[in-house]
Every structure is written in structure tokens, then in C-alpha cells.
C-alpha positions as CSV (number, residue, x, y, z in Angstrom):
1,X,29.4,109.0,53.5
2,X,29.2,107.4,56.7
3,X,26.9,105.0,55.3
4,X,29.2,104.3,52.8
5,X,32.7,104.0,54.4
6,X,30.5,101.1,56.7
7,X,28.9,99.4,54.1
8,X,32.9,99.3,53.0
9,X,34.0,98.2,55.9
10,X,31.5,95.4,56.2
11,X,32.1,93.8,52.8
12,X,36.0,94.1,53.8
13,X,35.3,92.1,56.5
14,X,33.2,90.1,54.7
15,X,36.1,89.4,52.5
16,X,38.7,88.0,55.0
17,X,36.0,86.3,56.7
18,X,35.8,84.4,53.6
19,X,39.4,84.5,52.7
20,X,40.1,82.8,56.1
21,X,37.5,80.8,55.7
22,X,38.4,79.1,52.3
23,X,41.9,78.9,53.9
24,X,40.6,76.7,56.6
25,X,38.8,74.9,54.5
26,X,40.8,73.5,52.0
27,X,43.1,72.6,54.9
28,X,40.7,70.4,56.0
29,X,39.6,68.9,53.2
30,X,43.3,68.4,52.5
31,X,43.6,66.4,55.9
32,X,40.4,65.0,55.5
33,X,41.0,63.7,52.2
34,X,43.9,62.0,53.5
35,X,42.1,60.3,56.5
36,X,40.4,58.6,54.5
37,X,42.2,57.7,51.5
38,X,44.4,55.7,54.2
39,X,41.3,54.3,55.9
40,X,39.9,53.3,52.7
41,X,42.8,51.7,51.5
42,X,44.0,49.8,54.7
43,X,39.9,48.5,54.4
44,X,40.5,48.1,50.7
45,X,43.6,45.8,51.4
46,X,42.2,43.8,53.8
47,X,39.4,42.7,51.8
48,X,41.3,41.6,48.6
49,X,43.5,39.1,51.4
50,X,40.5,38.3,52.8
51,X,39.7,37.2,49.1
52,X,43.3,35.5,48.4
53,X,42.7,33.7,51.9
54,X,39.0,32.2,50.0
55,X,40.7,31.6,46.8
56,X,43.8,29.5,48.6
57,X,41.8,28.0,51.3
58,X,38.8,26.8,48.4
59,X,42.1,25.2,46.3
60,X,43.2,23.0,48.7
61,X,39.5,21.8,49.5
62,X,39.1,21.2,46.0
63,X,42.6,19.2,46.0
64,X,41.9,17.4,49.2
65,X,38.4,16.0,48.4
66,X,40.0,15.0,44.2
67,X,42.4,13.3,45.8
68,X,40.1,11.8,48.3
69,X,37.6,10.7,45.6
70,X,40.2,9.1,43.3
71,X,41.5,7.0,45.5
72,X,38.5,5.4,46.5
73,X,37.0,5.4,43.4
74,X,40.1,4.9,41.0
75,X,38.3,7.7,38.8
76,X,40.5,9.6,37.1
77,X,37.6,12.3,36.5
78,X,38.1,13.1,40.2
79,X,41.7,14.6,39.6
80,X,40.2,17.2,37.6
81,X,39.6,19.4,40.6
82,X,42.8,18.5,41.6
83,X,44.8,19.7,38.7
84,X,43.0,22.6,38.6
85,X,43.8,23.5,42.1
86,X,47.1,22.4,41.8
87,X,48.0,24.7,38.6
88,X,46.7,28.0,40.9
89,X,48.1,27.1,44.4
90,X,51.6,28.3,44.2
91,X,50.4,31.7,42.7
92,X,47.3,31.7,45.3
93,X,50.2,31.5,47.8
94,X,52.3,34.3,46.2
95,X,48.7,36.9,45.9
96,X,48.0,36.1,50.0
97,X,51.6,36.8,50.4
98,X,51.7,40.2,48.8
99,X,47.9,41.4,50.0
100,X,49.0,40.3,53.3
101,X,52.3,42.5,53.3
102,X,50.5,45.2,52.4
103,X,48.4,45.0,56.0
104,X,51.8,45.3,57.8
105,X,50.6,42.2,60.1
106,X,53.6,39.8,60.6
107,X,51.7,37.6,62.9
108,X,49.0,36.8,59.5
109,X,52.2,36.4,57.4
110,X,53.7,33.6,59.8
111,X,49.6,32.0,59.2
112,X,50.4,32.1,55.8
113,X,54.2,30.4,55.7
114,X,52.4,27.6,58.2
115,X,50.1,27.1,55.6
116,X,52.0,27.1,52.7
117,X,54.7,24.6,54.9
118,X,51.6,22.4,55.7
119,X,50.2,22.4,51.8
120,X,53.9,21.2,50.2
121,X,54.0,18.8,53.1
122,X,50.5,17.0,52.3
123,X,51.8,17.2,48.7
124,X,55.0,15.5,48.7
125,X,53.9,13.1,51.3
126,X,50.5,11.9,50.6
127,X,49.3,13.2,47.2
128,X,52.3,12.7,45.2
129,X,52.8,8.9,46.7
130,X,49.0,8.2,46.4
131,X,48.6,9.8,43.0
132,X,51.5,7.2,42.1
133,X,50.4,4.3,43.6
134,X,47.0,4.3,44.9
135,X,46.7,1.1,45.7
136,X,49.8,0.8,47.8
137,X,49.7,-1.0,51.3
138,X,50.5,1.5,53.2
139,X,47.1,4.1,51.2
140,X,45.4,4.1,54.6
141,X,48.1,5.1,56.7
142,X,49.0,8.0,54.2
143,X,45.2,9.1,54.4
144,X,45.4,9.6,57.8
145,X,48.6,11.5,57.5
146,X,46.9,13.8,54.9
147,X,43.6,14.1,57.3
148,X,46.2,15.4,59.8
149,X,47.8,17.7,57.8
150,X,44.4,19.3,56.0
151,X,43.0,19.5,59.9
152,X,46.4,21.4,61.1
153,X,45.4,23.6,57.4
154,X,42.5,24.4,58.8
155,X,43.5,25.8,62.1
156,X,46.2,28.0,60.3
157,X,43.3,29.1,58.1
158,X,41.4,29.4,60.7
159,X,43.6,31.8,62.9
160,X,44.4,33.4,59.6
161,X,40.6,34.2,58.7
162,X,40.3,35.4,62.6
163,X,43.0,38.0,62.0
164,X,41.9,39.0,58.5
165,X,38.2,39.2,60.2
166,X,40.0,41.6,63.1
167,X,42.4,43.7,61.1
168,X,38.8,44.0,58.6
169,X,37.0,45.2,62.2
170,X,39.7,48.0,62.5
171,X,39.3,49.3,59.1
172,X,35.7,49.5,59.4
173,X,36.3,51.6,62.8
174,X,39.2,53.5,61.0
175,X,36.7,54.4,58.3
176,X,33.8,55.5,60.8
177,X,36.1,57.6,62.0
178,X,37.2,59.6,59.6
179,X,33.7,60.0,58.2
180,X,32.6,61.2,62.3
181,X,35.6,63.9,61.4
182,X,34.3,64.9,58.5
183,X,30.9,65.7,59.9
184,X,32.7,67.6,62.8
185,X,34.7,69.8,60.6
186,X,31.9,69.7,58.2
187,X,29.8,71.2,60.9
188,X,31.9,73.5,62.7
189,X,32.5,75.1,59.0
190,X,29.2,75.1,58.4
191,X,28.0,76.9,62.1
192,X,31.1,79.5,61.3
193,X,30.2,80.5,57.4
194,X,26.5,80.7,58.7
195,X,27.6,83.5,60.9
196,X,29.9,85.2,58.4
197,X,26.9,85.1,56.5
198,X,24.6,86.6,58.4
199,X,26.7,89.7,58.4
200,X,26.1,90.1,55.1
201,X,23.8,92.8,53.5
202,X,19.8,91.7,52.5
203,X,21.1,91.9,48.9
204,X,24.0,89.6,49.3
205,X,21.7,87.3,51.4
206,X,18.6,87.2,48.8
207,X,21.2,86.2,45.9
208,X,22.7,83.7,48.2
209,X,19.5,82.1,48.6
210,X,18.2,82.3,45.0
211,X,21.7,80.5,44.6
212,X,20.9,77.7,46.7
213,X,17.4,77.4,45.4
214,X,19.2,76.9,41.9
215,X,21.4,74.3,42.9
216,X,18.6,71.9,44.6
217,X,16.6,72.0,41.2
218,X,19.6,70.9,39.7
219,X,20.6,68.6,42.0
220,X,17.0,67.6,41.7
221,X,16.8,66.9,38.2
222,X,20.1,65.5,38.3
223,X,19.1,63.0,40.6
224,X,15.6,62.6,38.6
225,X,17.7,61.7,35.9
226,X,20.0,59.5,37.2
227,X,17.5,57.6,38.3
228,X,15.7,57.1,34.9
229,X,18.5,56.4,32.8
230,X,19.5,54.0,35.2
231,X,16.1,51.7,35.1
232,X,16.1,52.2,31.6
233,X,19.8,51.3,30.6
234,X,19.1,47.9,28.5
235,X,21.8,45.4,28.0
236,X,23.7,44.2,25.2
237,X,21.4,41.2,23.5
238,X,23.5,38.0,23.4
239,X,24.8,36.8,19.9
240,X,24.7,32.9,19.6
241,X,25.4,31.5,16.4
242,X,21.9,29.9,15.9
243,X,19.8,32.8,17.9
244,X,19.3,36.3,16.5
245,X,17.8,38.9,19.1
246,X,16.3,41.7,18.2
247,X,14.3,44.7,20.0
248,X,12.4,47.8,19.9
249,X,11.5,50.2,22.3
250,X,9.5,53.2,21.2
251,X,7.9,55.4,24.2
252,X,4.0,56.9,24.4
253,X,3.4,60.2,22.2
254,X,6.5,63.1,22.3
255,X,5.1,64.4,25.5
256,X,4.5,61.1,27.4
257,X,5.8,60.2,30.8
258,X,8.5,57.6,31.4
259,X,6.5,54.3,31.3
260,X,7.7,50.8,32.8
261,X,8.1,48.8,29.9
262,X,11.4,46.9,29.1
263,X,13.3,43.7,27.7
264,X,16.2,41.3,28.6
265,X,17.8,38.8,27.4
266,X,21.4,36.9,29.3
267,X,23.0,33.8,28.1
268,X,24.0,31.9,31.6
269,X,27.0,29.7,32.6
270,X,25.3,26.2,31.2
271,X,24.6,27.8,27.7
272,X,20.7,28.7,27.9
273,X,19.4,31.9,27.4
274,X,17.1,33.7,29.5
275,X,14.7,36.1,28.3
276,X,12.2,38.3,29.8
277,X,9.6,41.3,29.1
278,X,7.3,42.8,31.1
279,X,5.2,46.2,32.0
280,X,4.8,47.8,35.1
281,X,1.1,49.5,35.5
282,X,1.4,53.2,35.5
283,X,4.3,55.9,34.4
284,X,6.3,58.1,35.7
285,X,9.4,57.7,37.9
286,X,7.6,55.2,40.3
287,X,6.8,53.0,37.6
288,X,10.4,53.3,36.3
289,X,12.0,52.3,39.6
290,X,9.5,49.4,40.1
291,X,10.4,48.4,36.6
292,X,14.0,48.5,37.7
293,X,12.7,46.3,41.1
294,X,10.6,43.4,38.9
295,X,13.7,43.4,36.3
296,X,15.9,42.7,39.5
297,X,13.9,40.1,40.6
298,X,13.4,37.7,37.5
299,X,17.2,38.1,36.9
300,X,18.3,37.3,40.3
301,X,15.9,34.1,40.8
302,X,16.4,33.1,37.2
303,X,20.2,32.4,37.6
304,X,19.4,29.8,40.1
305,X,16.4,28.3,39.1
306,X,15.9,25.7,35.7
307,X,11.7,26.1,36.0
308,X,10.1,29.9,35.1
309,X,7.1,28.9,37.1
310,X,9.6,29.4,40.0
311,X,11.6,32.3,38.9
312,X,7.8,33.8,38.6
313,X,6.6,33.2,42.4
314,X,9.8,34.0,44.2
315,X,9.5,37.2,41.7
316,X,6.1,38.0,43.1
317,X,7.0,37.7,46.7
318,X,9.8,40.3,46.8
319,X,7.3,42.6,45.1
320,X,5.0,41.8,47.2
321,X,7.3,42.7,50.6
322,X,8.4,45.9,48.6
323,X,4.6,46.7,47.9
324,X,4.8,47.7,44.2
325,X,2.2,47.8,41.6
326,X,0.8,45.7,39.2
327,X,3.6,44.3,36.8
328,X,3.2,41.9,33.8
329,X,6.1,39.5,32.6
330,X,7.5,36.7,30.9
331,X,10.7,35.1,31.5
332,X,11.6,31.7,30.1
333,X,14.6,29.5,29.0
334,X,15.6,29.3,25.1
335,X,17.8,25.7,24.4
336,X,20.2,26.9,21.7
337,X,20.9,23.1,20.7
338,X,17.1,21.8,20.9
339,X,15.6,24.7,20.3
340,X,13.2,24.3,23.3
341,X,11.9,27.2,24.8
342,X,10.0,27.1,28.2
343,X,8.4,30.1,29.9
344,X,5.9,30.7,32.3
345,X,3.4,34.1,32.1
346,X,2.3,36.6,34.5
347,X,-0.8,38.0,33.2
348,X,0.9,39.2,30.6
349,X,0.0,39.0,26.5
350,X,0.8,35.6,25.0
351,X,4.1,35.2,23.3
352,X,3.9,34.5,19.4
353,X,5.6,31.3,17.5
354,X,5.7,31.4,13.7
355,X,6.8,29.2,11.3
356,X,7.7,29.7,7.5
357,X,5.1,26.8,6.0
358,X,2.7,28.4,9.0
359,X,0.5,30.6,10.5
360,X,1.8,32.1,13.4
361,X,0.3,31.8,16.5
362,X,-0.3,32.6,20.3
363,X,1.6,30.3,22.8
364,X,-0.5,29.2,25.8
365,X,-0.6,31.7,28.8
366,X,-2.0,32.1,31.7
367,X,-1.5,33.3,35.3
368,X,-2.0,36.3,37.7
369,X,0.3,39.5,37.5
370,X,3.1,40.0,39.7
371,X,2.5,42.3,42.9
372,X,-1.2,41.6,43.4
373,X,-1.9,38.8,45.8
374,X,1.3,36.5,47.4
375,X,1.7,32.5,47.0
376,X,0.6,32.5,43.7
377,X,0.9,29.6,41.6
378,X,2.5,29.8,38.0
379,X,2.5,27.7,35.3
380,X,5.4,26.0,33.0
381,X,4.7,26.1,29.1
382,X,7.2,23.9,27.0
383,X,7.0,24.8,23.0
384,X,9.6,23.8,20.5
385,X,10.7,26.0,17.5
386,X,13.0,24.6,14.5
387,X,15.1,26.4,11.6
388,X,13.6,29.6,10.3
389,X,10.9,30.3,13.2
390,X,10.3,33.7,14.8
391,X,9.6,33.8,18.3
392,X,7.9,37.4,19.4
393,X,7.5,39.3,22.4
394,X,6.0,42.2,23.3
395,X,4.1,44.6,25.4
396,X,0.3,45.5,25.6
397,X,0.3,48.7,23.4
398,X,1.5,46.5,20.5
399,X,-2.4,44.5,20.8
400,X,-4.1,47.9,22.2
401,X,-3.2,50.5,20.5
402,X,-6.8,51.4,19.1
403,X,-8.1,50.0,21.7
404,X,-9.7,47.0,19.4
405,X,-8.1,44.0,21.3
406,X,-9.3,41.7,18.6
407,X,-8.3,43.7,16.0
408,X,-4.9,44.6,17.5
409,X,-4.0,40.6,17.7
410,X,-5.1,40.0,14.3
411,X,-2.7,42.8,13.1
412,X,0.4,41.5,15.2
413,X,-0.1,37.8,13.6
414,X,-0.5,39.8,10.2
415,X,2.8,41.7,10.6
416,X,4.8,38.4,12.2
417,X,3.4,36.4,8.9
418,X,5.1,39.1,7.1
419,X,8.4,39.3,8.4
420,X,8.9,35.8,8.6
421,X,8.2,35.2,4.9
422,X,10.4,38.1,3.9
423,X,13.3,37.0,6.4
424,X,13.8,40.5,7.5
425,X,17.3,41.5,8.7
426,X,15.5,43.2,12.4
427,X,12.3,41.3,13.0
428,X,11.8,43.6,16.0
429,X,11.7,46.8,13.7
430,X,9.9,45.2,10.9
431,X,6.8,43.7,13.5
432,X,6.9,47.4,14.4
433,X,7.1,49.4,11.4
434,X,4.4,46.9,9.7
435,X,1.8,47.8,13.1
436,X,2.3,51.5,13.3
437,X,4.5,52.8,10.5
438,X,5.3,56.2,11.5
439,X,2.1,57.2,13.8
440,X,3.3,57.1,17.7
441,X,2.0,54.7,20.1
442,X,-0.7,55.6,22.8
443,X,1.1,53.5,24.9
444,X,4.7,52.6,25.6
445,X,5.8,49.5,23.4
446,X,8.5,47.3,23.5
447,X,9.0,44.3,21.4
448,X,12.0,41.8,21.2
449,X,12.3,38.7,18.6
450,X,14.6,35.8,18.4
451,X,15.0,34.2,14.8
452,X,16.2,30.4,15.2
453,X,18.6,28.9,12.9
454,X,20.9,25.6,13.0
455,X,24.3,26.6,12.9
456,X,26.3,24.0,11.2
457,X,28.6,23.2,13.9
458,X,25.9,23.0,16.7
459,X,24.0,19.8,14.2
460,X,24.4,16.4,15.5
461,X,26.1,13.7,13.4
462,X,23.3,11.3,14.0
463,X,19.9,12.1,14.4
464,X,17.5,9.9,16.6
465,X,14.2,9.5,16.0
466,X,12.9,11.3,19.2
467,X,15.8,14.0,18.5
468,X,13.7,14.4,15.0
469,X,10.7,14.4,16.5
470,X,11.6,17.7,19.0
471,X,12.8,19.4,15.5
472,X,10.1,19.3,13.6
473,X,7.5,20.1,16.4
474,X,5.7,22.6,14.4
475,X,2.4,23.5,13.2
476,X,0.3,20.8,10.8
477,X,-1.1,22.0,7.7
478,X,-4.6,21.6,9.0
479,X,-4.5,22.6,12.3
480,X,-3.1,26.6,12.9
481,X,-2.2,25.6,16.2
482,X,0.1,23.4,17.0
483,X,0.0,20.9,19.9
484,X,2.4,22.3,22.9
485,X,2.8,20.9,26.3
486,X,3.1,22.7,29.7
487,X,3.5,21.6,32.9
């Protein structure tokens, strides 16, 4: 009984231990919570002025060097800028305003009425007389006056940024803060439960721990899967009215690992599209996070660059400094208007052209995989498709699937003959379905197509000969294998 009545007393304890505890608890997360929602808000705050300040200071730049470049030039195409600018200022003004009231900084506001004082009085005395009369006598004078009045712009701006660039300072200390509290109290919480705990009987302690043990394999796999679905997610193809994309994925076998196999394809700002495949050596999560890594790279360089060749080599050198394994890509440029395509290769299988009056064939290729040796060299190829052809891409377990390299080419240009006679409605599922029908892969495989069309509204009214020439680049009826250039 004795036994008993303390075993009683001990989970009684145990109870208002843990009653107090929880108390304590959610009052600090209560106050905690608050900390920094107010930190995280003032640092929210200051960032969107900091972006109002960019957007207002890069309008009047934009109206200053218009106005500038007109007048010298008596181009009207250098007002464009200018009207731009000038159709977003006032409302520019009004968003700094309000993000800046929202910082409780009067000294920033009185920045913003200088500028806004300055930018009507550059308006109504130099751009509006010189947009009137640009050759007027007194144009050089009024330049000067505007030089002055951009210069004394600046040095509001200027001031302005420095506050923004303080008050930013303090919210990043604000925010430190309250994350050092939340460690403390996180601590101190944790020290004092880890004693209540330790009060407890072997029984309560054992579940306790098989608890925990529970919750890391979840969090575990939780975090395992994150990660997966997150290198795997693939984007939206584009839709252009002369392009059709298509694509297939289909993994190794029921039981197989992740693999690092995948496809993209972006239309950018000037109207190309950029494409990509590639494979990363290996499976597994590794090979899926280095998949995510080489994806990262193409994309990023691609968006600045006009040659694949280049996209290719700055791709290899961030692998290389991140020490990844062996990938394989493609990435080129499709022309929706000329239907030019240029791409560079990284030891990766040849892409495939076909033509309706044709036999398909493999483009040119060449060049070393991507994370094997740094400053390597890549080649541009430049081929040109017209109405009805079917560019393919793919992976190596389309070719090797039986291990026959020969024999799994000569299947691939058999199934891309095929599909481009028939005009199927998915290319991508058709190459696939004709190669493996409904046996699984050894190997992950991922294949992506784009069917080129003329869309009626993209054709020219008039048709030069060299125009004509690019159009019916194609393959003769004696050769299988058209000429192509590269560079």
C-alpha cells in the first residue's frame, strides 16, 4: 500500500508538474509569437519601401536619360522610357508614401516629399518646356537646371536609401533577438521538463522514448520526401501556337530507386524557348538532389546567355565546385518564327529530327559530361526543322534498354518514323508505347517531343529567298542525313 499511495503521489506530482508546465508554455509561445510577428513585420515593411524607393528612384532615371536622349537626338523613340516612367511616377510616389508610413520614420517621409518636390520641379521646368520646344535657345541652360535638380534627387535618394538601409539594420537586430529569446525560453523549458521527466517511472520513460524514436522516423521520411518530390516537381510545358511539347517520364521496374532523370522546357522574355534533358549517374536521393543542382544550373545560365555552348561550361563549373557526379544534358534554344533550333550536348545521346517525306535522324553531338573535369569546351549545333517535323529527346534507357545499343537506336528511329507519319496527338507517349509497350524499363526514361507547325498568324507576307531557304532545310531524298551546321 505504501508502495501504492507513492507511486500516487508521484504521478500527482507528475501531473501539475506538467500542468504548470504547459501553462508556462503556451505563455511563452503566446509572447514569443508576438515578438516576432512585430519583428517580422517592421523587417517585412521596410523591405517593400526599400522596393518602392528602387521602383521611384529607377523611374526617374529612366525619365532623365529619355529626356536626355531626345533632345540630342530629336528621336522620338527615346520618349518611350519617358512615358513609361511618367505614367507610374505619381503612384510610385503614393506606394513609397504609404510603405514609408508604415515604418513610423518622419525623418524618411520628409526624404520622400523633398523628392517628390524636386521630381514636379524638373518636370514643369525642364521636361515639359524641352519636350515642347527642344530646340529652344535657352535648351542648354534648362539642361543644366535639370542636371541640378536630378543631382539634388539623388542626394534625397540617397539619404533616403541610408535610412531605409538603417531602419533595415534594426529589423534584422529586432529579429535576432527575438529568435536569441526563443532559444532562451526554448532552453530553460527544455532543462525544466527534462527534470520533471526524470521523476517519472521506467515505464513512463521507455514509452516516452519509443515516442520520440517514432517521431524522428517520421520526421525522417517526411523530410526524405520533401526532398524527392521537390527535385522531381516538373513544370508546366509552354503552349506556343506553332510548338507542341510533349513528355514522358516512366521510372526503373516497381521497386527501383529514385533515379536522376528529368525534362524542361521555359519560353523566355524575347520569345525563344529553352529546352533541356539530362541524367544524373546513379539513383537514389543523391542523384535526385544533384538532378535538382544540374537542372538549377542550365536554367539559371540559360536566361542570360544566347549560345548553349555557354550555358553548358558555366553549368559544369558550378558542378564542379559543388563536387557532383557524372551528369548528361542537353539544353538548346527553339526559334518559334524560324524554326531554328540550336543546342549544344554534354555527353549525352543525340537528339532526333524527323521529317514527314524523311527518315529521321540523329543530330550531331558531341562533348564531355557535366561534373567530370572543369574548363571544358562545348560545342554549338544549329539545325533547322519546318511544318510537320518532330524533334525528340530522351534519356539513355530509351537506346539501352536491352542492352543492344545498336539495336536500341534503330528501334527509336523506327518508333519516331511511326509517330510522325501517323501525326499522333502525344508524340512523347506514342515514341514510348511503340519502344516498350507495357514491359517496364531497366532504367529510368524520360522523353519529351516538340511537333513544329506554322501557325497562320506567325507566316510572313513575303517570303525571301534566304527566308525559304531556312524553311525547307530538310533532309534530300537521297541523302538520310541532312546537312546541319554547328559552330
Amino acid at each position: 500500500m505504501p508502495d501504492s499511495n507513492s507511486a500516487g503521489a508521484a504521478r500527482a506530482r507528475g501531473a501539475i508538474v506538467l500542468t504548470v508546465g504547459f501553462i508556462v508554455l503556451l505563455s511563452s509561445a503566446i509572447w514569443l509569437y508576438w515578438t516576432v510577428e512585430g519583428a517580422t513585420s517592421y523587417q517585412r515593411n521596410v523591405r517593400l519601401a526599400q522596393r518602392a524607393r528602387d521602383t521611384v528612384f529607377r523611374a526617374l532615371l529612366d525619365q532623365e536619360s529619355g529626356l536626355r536622349g531626345f533632345t540630342s537626338t530629336r528621336q522620338i523613340s527615346f520618349l518611350t522610357p519617358y512615358g513609361r516612367s511618367q505614367a507610374i511616377m505619381d503612384a510610385a510616389f503614393t506606394d513609397l508614401q504609404a510603405r514609408i508610413a508604415t515604418l513610423g520614420a518622419p525623418q524618411l517621409q520628409r526624404f520622400v516629399n523633398d523628392e517628390i518636390a524636386v521630381q514636379r520641379s524638373w518636370h514643369d521646368r525642364v521636361a515639359a518646356p524641352l519636350l515642347a520646344a527642344p530646340r529652344r535657345v535657352d535648351a542648354t541652360r534648362l539642361q543644366f537646371v535639370g542636371k541640378a535638380l536630378v543631382d539634388q534627387f539623388r542626394h534625397d535618394d540617397h539619404a533616403l536609401d541610408d535610412g531605409l538601409g538603417n531602419a533595415a539594420a534594426s529589423a534584422d537586430f529586432a529579429v535576432n533577438v527575438a529568435l536569441f529569446r526563443i532559444a532562451v525560453v526554448t532552453g530553460v523549458l527544455g532543462l525544466t521538463f527534462l527534470l520533471a521527466y526524470f521523476s517519472f517511472s521506467k515505464q513512463r520513460n521507455r514509452m516516452l522514448a519509443e515516442t520520440t524514436r517514432q517521431r524522428m522516423l517520421y520526421e525522417n521520411e517526411k523530410r526524405i520526401a520533401d526532398a524527392l518530390q521537390a527535385a522531381f516537381v516538373q513544370k508546366a510545358l509552354p503552349v506556343i501556337p506553332n510548338l507542341g511539347f510533349h513528355a514522358s517520364y516512366i521510372p526503373a521496374g516497381a521497386e527501383a530507386q529514385v533515379g536522376g532523370d528529368w525534362y524542361d522546357a521555359f519560353e523566355l522574355p524575347d520569345g525563344r524557348i529553352l529546352f533541356s534533358i539530362g541524367d544524373v549517374a546513379g539513383h537514389g536521393i543523391e542523384a535526385a538532389v544533384i538532378m535538382s543542382r544540374a537542372r538549377q544550373a542550365i536554367i539559371s545560365n540559360a536566361l542570360h546567355e544566347h549560345d548553349p555552348a555557354i550555358v553548358l561550361s558555366k553549368a559544369n563549373e558550378t558542378l564542379m565546385l559543388q563536387e557532383a557526379k557524372m551528369v548528361t544534358a542537353v539544353c538548346g534554344y527553339i526559334n518559334p518564327k524560324s524554326l531554328e533550333i540550336r543546342y549544344a550536348t554534354a555527353g549525352h545521346p543525340p537528339p532526333v529530327l524527323a521529317f514527314p517525306d524523311s527518315e529521321p535522324y540523329f543530330l550531331e553531338h558531341d562533348g564531355m559530361p557535366l561534373g567530370i573535369l572543369p574548363n571544358v569546351s562545348y560545342r554549338e549545333f544549329i539545325a533547322y526543322a519546318r511544318e510537320g517535323a518532330l524533334l525528340v529527346l530522351y534519356t539513355d534507357g530509351v537506346i539501352e534498354h536491352k542492352r543492344d545499343l545498336i539495336e536500341g537506336e534503330r528501334r527509336l528511329l523506327d518508333a519516331t518514323r511511326s509517330v510522325v507519319v501517323k501525326g499522333a496527338s502525344d508524340p512523347a507517349s506514342s515514341v514510348r508505347q511503340a519502344i516498350f509497350a507495357d514491359k517496364a524499363p531497366d532504367d529510368d526514361v524520360a522523353i519529351m517531343t516538340v511537333s513544329f507547325t506554322v501557325d497562320d498568324r506567325m507566316r510572313p507576307t513575303t517570303v525571301t529567298a534566304f527566308a525559304l531557304n531556312r524553311l525547307t532545310i530538310g533532309a534530300p531524298a537521297d541523302d538520310p542525313d541532312p546537312a546541319r551546321s554547328s559552330r
